[in-house]
C-alpha positions in Angstrom: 80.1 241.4 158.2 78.7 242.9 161.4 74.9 242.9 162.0 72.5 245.5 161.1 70.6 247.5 163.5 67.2 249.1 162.2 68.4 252.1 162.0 71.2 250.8 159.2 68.0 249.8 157.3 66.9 251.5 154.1 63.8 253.6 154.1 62.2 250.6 152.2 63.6 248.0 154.3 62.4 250.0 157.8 58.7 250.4 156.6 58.6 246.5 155.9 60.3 245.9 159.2 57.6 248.4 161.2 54.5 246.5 158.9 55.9 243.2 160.3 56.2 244.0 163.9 52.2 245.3 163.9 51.8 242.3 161.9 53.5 240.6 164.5 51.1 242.1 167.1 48.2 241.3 165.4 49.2 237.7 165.1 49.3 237.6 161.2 52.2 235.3 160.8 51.6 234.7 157.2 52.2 238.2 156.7 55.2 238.8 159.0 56.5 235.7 157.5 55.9 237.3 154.0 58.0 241.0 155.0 60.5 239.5 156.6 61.6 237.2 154.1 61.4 240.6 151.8 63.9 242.4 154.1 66.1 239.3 154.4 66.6 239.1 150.5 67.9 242.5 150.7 69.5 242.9 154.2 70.6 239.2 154.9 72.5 240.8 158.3 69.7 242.4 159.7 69.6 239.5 162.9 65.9 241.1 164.2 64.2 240.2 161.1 65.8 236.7 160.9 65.0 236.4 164.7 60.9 237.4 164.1 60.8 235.2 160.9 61.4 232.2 163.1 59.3 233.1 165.7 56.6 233.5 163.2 57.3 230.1 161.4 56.6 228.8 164.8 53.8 230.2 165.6 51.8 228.7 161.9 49.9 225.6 161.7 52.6 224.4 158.8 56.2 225.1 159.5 58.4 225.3 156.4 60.8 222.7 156.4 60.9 218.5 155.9 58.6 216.9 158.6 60.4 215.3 162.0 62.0 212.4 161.6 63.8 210.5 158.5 60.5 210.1 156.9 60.5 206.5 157.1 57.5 204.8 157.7 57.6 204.0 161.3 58.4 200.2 162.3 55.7 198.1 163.4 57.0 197.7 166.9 56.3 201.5 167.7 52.8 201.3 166.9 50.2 200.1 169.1 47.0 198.1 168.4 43.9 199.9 169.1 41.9 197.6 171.6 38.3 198.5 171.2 36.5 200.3 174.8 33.7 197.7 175.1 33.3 194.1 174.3 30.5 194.9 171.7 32.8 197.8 170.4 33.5 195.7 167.3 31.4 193.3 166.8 30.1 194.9 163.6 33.2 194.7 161.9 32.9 191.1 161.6 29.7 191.5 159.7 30.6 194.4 157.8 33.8 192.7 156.3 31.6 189.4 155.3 29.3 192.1 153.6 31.7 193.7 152.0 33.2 190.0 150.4 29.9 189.4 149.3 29.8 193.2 147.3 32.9 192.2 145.2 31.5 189.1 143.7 
């Protein structure tokens, strides 16, 4: 199937598709995201609407989709120790941890 243009678009489809571009202006993603999923369910060839939904999928705190990665915790190799800014930067962990002993007894 070849794609659609907008003006292939039903009358219903078109007034979603005009709703998301403002929406798109106005930089209310949730919203384009919303419409354009709408017009996709119904015109699945329509390339512009696929094309905005991603665009507004990247532009959201919380992208859609499995995080990077295998989500595997990572190994300890690739992590690296904090070291603390000042040599008095942790002394009261020491204490705090003897505290804390003494609190579960």
């Amino acid at each position: 199937m070849a794609p659609k243009t907008e003006k292939e678009l039903s009358e219903e489809s078109r007034a979603a598709w005009l709703k998301a571009l403002c929406a798109m202006q106005l930089k209310n993603y949730a919203y384009v995201i919303q419409l354009t999923q709408g017009i996709l369910q119904k015109e699945p060839n329509f390339l512009a609407a696929r094309e905005l939904l991603r665009k507004a999928e990247s532009k959201t705190d919380h992208p859609k989709g499995p995080p990077p990665g295998d989500g595997s915790p990572p190994s300890p190799g690739t992590i690296a120790p904090v070291k603390p800014s000042s040599p008095t930067a942790g002394a009261g962990l020491e204490k705090f941890s003897d505290d804390e002993k003494s609190i579960g007894n």
